[in-house]
Phi, psi and omega in degrees: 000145152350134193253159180284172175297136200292330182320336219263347222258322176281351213246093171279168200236051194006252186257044164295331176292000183228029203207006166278114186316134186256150175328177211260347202282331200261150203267153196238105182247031208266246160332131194243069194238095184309161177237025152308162173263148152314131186303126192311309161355303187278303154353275208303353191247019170258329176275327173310322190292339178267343153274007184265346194074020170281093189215020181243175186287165192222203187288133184300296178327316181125158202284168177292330181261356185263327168258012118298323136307327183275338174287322180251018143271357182248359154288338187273352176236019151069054161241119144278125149231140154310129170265348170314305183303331215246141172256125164280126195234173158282090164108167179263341162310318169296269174349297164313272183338306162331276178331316166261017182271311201289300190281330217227156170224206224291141186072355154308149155254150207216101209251164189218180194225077161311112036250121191280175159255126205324339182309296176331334192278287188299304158344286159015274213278322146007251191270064163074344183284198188206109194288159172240143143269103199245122191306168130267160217244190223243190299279006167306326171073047182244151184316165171261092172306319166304329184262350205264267175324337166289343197232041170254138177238200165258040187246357200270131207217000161185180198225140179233131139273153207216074195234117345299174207248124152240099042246081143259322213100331204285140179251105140284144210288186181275318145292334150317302183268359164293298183328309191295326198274328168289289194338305187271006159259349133335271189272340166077056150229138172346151170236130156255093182277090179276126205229036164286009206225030203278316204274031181226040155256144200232039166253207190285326175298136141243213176337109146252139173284092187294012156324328219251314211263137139341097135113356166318287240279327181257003161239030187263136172242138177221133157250154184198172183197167165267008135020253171279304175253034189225002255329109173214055220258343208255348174290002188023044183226149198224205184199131178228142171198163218195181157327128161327288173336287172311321164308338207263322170272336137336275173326333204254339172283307184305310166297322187281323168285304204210046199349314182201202124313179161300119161332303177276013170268006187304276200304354171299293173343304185279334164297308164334301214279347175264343180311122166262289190299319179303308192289294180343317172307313199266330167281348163296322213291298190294316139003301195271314192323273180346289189288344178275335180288317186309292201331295186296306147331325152279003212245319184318093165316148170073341193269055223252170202187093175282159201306114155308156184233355186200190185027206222220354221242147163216132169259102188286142157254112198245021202275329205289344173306325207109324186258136182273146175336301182307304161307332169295302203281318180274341161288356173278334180281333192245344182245344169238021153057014167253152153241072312179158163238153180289162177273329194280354137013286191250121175284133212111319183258028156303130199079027205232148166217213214180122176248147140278087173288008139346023204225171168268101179017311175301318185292319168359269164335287202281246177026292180269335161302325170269352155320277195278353150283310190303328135352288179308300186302291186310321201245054136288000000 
C-alpha cells in the first residue's frame, strides 16, 4: 500500500499507556479531568438549541454572540481581543493545531518549557517543525532565561506557553512573563500562550498575559477552552485570538478542517461562560484538594513534591525512592494499586511522576494511604 508520512514514525502518543481505565479497584491519579458533572445551565441550554433546531451549518468562526463572550471573559483576565479575531474551535487541542499550522512551516523551531505536556511535541513535529526542550529550573519549575537563550538559533520561530502548567502546577510571575514577551520580541518569534488552566489559580499571582507586556502585544496567540475549569472536557470546544492578520489565517484552518462547532453547542458556550457560582464552586473543591494531596505527598518516603500553584497537577521527585520514575508508576499500579504517569514521558521529566487531585478527597485520601504502606514496605 502507499506509504504514510514519515513525520508519523516520530511522534509518540504521551501518556495514552497510562491512561487506559484500571480496574475499578485501583485509585486513579491520572486523567486531567474535573470529576464535576458539567453545570446543569449549560446542559439545559444545549438540549434547548436542539429543540429549537439549531442543527444546521452556522458561522465558521462561532456565532457573533458567542464570540463577543469569549471576548469579554477574556477582559475580565486583562486581555483585549477583536471578537472578529476569536474563533471557537473543536476543542483547545484544535486550536493549538490551528495555531501552529499558522505560525511555523517544515524545519522551524519551536521552544517549549521542559517538562512540556507531551502533546505539544507531537503537534510540532505533525507539521515538520522541530521542538526544543528548554529545561525549566528546579524545583520549582519557572523558566530558565539562560537556558531560554541558549537555545534560540535562527530557526526559532515561536515559543509556547502552558501558565498555569501541565504537569508542573507552576503559575508564572509576572515579571516572568514580561521577561518572555521581551525575550520574544528579541528575537522576533510568535508567543503561544495555552491559558487553559487561567481560573485555576492558586498563588498570591495570578494569571499574566504576555499580551499585556512591551513586545507582546502583536505576537501573542492566546488559546483557551471550557474544558477544565468549566468541566466540559467531552463538549470539545476551545478558542483562539490572536492578530488580525493572523487570525484571517486561522479562519481559513477552522473552514477547511472543521467547518464550526456543533451549532446547539453555541449558545452552551455563552451560558458557561456566564456562569459564577458553579464554577467558583468547583475551584474551591480543588483548592483544598491541592493542599491535602501536597500535604500527603510530602508526608511519603522518598517523596518530594514543590507546593502547586494552578491547575489540578503536582510534579513528584521520586528519585530518593530508588526507583526510575517508570518503575514508581508500574509498582506503584501493581503493587498499591494507584496510578500516576512517569515524568520521563515527558523530556525533562525524568525521575519525576505527575498526579492529577482532579479526584474526590476520598480517593485522595485512601490513594496516598496506599502509597505510604507500600513505600514503607519497599524501602525498609
Amino acid at each position: 500500500m502507499p506509504k504514510i508520512s514519515p513525520a508519523f514514525s516520530e511522534i509518540g502518543r504521551g501518556f495514552a499507556a497510562y491512561l487506559a481505565p484500571p480496574s475499578p479497584d485501583v485509585i486513579r491519579f491520572t486523567v486531567g479531568q474535573p470529576d464535576f458533572d458539567t453545570p446543569d445551565p449549560v446542559v439545559q441550554s444545549a438540549v434547548d438549541a436542539l429543540h429549537r433546531g439549531e442543527t444546521a451549518y452556522t458561522r465558521s468562526q462561532g456565532s457573533v454572540s458567542l464570540c463577543e463572550a469569549v471576548s469579554e471573559h477574556l477582559q475580565t483576565l486583562k486581555i483585549q481581543s477583536n471578537p472578529d479575531d476569536v474563533v471557537v474551535t473543536p476543542g483547545c487541542k484544535q486550536a493549538l493545531l490551528y495555531a501552529l499550522m499558522t505560525a511555523i512551516t517544515p524545519g522551524d523551531e519551536v521552544l517549549l518549557l521542559a517538562p512540556a505536556w507531551p502533546s505539544y511535541d507531537g503537534m510540532i513535529r505533525i507539521f515538520g517543525g522541530i521542538p526544543v526542550h528548554v529545561p525549566v529550573t528546579r524545583p520549582s519549575y519557572h523558566p530558565d532565561f539562560d537556558a531560554l537563550e541558549a537555545s534560540v538559533t535562527p530557526r526559532t520561530k515561536a515559543i509556547m506557553l502552558n501558565s498555569p502548567n501541565n504537569p508542573t502546577g507552576a503559575v508564572y510571575t509576572q515579571e516572568e512573563i514580561k521577561k518572555i514577551a521581551e525575550f520574544a520580541e528579541r528575537h522576533d518569534i510568535w508567543i503561544v500562550d495555552d491559558m487553559i488552566y487561567s481560573t485555576l489559580v492558586w498563588s498570591e499571582h495570578g494569571y499574566f498575559s504576555p499580551i499585556n507586556f512591551p513586545g507582546g502585544e502583536h505576537r501573542t496567540v492566546t488559546i483557551g477552552g471550557w474544558s477544565k475549569g468549566w468541566a466540559m472536557t467531552g463538549w470539545r470546544m476551545g478558542w483562539i485570538t490572536g492578530p488580525g492578520e493572523f487570525m484571517e489565517a486561522v479562519k481559513t484552518c477552522q473552514t477547511s478542517a472543521a467547518t464550526h462547532i456543533p451549532t446547539f453547542l453555541m449558545p452552551a458556550g455563552e451560558v458557561a461562560l456566564g456562569l459564577k457560582d458553579e464554577t467558583q464552586e468547583m475551584a474551591n473543591a480543588f483548592a483544598e484538594r491541592r493542599i491535602v494531596m501536597h500535604e500527603g505527598l510530602n508526608s511519603l518516603p522518598g517523596v518530594n513534591a514543590p507546593e502547586p500553584e494552578g491547575a489540578f497537577y503536582i510534579l513528584a521527585d521520586v528519585t530518593k525512592t530508588g526507583m526510575s520514575d517508570i518503575e514508581f508508576a508500574d509498582r506503584a499500579l501493581s503493587e498499591a494499586r494507584v496510578q500516576l504517569i512517569p515524568g520521563s514521558l515527558m523530556k525533562g521529566g525524568e525521575g519525576l511522576v505527575r498526579l492529577s487531585y482532579a479526584t474526590s478527597l476520598e480517593n485522595i485520601h485512601e490513594g496516598i494511604m496506599r502509597l505510604q504502606t507500600w513505600l514503607e514496605g519497599v524501602m525498609q
